[in-house]
N, C-alpha and C positions, 0 to 999 in steps of 0.2 A: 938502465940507470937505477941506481939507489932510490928507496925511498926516504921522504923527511915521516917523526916520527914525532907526536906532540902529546907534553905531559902537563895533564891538570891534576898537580897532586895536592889532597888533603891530608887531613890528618888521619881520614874513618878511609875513604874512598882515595884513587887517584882514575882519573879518567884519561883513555888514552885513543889517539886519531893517528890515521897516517894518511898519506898520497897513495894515489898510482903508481905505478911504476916510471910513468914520466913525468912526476908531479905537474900535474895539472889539476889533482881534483882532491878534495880533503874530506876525508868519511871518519864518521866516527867509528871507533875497532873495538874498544872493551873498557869496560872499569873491571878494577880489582881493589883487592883490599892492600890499604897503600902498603903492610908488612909485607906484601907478596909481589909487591912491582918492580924489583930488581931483578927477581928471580924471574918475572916470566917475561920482562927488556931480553934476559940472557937466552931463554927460551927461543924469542921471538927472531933476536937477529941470527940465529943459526939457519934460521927458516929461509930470515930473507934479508936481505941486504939493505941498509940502514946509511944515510948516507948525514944524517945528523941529526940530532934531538934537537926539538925547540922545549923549552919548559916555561908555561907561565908563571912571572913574576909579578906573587900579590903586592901589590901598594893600593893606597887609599888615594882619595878623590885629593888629597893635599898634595900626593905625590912621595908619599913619606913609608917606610915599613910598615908594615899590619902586624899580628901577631905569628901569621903564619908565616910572614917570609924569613925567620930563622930556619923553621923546619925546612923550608923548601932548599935553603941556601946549601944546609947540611944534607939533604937527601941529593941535591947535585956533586956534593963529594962525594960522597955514597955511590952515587950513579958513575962520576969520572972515573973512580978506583976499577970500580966493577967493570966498565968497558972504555978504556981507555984510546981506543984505536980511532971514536966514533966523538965528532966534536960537539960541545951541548951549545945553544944559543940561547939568551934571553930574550922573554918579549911580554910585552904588558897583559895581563890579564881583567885588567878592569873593565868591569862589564859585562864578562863573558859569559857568568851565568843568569841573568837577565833576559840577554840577549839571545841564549841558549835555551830557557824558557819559552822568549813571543814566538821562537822559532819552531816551537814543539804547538804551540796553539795554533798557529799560522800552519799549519803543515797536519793539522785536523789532530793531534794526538788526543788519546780521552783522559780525564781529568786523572783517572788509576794510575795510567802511563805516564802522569808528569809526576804524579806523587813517588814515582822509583826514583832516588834519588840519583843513582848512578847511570840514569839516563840523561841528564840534566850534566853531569860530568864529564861524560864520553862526548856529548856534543859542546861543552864549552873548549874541551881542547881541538875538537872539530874546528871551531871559531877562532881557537887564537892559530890553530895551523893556516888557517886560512888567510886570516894579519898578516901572518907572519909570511905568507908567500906574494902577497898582494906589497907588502914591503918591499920586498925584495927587488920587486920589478920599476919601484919609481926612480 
């Protein structure tokens, strides 16, 4: 089985999760710098099989665009053109780096290790792959 493949992109950083091979389980895989995240998508799925991108989609606690989700909206054409074979889905990301914080204090990290930021990245997209498959099942 393919795995699902989950992108928290910014403007500086994008942080990136995937599954198992039977998705069942969401680990955080790498941050990179978001000029370089299509190039190593392209990389990645020759490696391994990709059964569809989820990308968080920023909105605000209103429920309304933020200022990133132009970038994100455009870096998902970006992404379709570049691998068009592999379908993208959206899914909320509000929260996630919060959430991907208590989860780094919860989980004993030291203050050094939360201060990287692309720590805090690779596991928010950890978090919304994991929405996003806990979605899937209701």
């Amino acid at each position: 089985m393919a795995r699902l493949l989950a992108i928290d992109y910014g403007m500086k950083r994008t942080g990136i999760a995937v599954t198992d091979s039977l998705q069942l389980i969401a680990s955080a895989l790498e941050t990179v710098p978001s000029h370089e995240v299509l190039k190593f998508l392209k990389a990645y799925v020759l490696k391994e099989p990709v059964e569809s991108f989820i990308v968080g989609l920023p909105k605000g606690l209103d429920g309304l665009d933020t200022d990133n989700t132009a970038r994100v909206r455009k870096f998902v054409t970006h992404l379709q053109n570049a691998l068009p074979d592999i379908p993208v889905y959206w899914h909320d990301e509000r929260f996630t780096s919060v959430m991907a914080l208590q989860a780094m204090i919860a989980g004993g990290s030291t203050k050094k290790d939360r201060r990287i930021k692309g720590n805090i990245d690779k596991i928010s997209a950890a978090i919304i792959l994991q929405s996003y498959m806990e979605s899937r099942k209701e």
